[in-house]
C-alpha positions in Angstrom: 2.4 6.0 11.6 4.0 5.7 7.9 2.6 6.6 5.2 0.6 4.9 2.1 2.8 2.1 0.1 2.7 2.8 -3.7 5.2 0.2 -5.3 6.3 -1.0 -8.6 7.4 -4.7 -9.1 9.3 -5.2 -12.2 11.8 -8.2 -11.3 11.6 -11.3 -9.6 13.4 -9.3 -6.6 10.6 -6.6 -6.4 8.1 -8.7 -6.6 9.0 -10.9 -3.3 8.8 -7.6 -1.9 5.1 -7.1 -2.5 4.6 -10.8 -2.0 6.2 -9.9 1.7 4.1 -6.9 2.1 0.6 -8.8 0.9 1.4 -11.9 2.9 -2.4 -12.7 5.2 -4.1 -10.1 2.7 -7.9 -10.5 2.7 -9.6 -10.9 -0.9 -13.3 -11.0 -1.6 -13.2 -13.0 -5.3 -16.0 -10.6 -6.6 -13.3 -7.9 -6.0 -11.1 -8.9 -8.7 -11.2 -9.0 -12.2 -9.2 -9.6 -15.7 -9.8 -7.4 -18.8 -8.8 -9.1 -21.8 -8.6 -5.5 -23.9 -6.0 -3.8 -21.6 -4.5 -7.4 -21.0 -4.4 -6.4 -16.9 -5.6 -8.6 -13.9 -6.1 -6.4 -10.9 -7.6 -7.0 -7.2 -8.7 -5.1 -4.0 -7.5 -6.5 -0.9 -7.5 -5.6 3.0 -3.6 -6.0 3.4 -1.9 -6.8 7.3 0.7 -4.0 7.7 3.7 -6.1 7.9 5.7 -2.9 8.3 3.7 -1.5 11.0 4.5 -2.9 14.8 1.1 -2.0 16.0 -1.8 -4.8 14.0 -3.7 -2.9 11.9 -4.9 -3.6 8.1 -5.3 -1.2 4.7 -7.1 -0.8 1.6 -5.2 -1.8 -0.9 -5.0 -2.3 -4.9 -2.8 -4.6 -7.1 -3.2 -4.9 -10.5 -0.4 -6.9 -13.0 0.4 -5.8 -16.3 0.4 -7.7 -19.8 -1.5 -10.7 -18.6 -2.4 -13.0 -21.3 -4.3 -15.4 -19.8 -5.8 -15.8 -16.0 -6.4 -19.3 -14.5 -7.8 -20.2 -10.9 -7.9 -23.2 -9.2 -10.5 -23.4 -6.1 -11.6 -20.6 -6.5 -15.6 -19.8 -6.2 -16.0 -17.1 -9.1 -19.4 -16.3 -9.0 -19.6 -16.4 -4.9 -19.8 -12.8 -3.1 -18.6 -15.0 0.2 -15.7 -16.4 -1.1 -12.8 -15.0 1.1 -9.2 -16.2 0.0 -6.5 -15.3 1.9 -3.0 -14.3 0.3 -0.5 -16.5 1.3 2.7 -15.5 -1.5 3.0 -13.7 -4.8 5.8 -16.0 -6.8 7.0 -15.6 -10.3 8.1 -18.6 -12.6 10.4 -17.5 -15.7 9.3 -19.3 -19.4 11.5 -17.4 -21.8 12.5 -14.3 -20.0 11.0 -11.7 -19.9 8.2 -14.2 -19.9 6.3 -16.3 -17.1 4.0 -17.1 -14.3 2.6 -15.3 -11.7 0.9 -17.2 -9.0 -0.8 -15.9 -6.2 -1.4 -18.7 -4.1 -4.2 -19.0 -1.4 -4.8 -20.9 1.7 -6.9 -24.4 1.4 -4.6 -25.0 -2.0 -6.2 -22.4 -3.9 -4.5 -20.4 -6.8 -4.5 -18.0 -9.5 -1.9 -18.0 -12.3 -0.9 -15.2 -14.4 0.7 -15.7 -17.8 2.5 -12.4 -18.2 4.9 -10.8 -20.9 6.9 -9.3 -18.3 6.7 -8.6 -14.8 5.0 -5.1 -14.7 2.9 -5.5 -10.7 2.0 -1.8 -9.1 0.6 -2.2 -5.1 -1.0 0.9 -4.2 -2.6 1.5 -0.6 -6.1 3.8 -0.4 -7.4 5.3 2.4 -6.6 5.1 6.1 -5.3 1.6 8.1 -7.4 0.6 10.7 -6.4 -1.2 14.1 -7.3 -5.2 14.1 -6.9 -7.3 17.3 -4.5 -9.8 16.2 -2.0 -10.7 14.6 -1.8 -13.2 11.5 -0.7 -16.8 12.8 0.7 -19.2 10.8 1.0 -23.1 11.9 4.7 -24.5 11.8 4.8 -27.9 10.0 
């Protein structure tokens, strides 16, 4: 078994990597939040273990840096059963270092970061437990 991820995304290229590694990540929207004094956006998420062979899921916390502004789209705020499932992390350049951070949701729903930079840190918490099955995704 490998240990805990803790990762640092500061480019487009280290962020695909966490996009990879979060891909089929189980949010709760009442686990996530933006504070407009520290300017971060952060969120708790049960993340598949792409890395591991065996199925099994984590606890896991991402939070992006030097957020300006938060949008959703779809997304059911003040629900405690909304469950969103992560489907890709994706950056958009404005005027570098500048840009867009989406995270983007199954049933077309989103949430877009204005950031100053990329500055995204994935940290796993606790132990992984064993699920059944394995994420499937329908071919078009």
């Amino acid at each position: 078994m490998s240990s805990n991820l803790k990762l640092i995304a500061q480019d487009e290229e280290q962020l695909t990597i966490i996009s990879s590694l979060t891909q089929d990540s189980i949010i709760k929207t009442n686990e996530m939040g933006y504070d407009n004094k520290t300017k971060r956006f952060a969120l708790l998420m049960n993340r598949y273990r792409h890395e591991e062979e065996d199925p099994s899921r984590i606890r896991c916390a991402i939070h992006f840096d030097y957020a300006d502004t938060v949008k959703s789209i779809g997304i059911e705020k003040q629900s405690n059963d909304d469950i969103l499932v992560l489907l890709a992390i994706r950056f958009e350049s404005k005027v570098k270092p500048s840009g867009s951070i989406f995270l983007e949701f199954s049933n077309n729903k989103s949430i877009t970061i204005d950031v100053e930079s990329i500055e995204a840190f994935l940290t796993d918490m606790g132990d992984s437990w064993k699920i059944r099955n394995k994420p499937v995704h329908e071919e078009d």
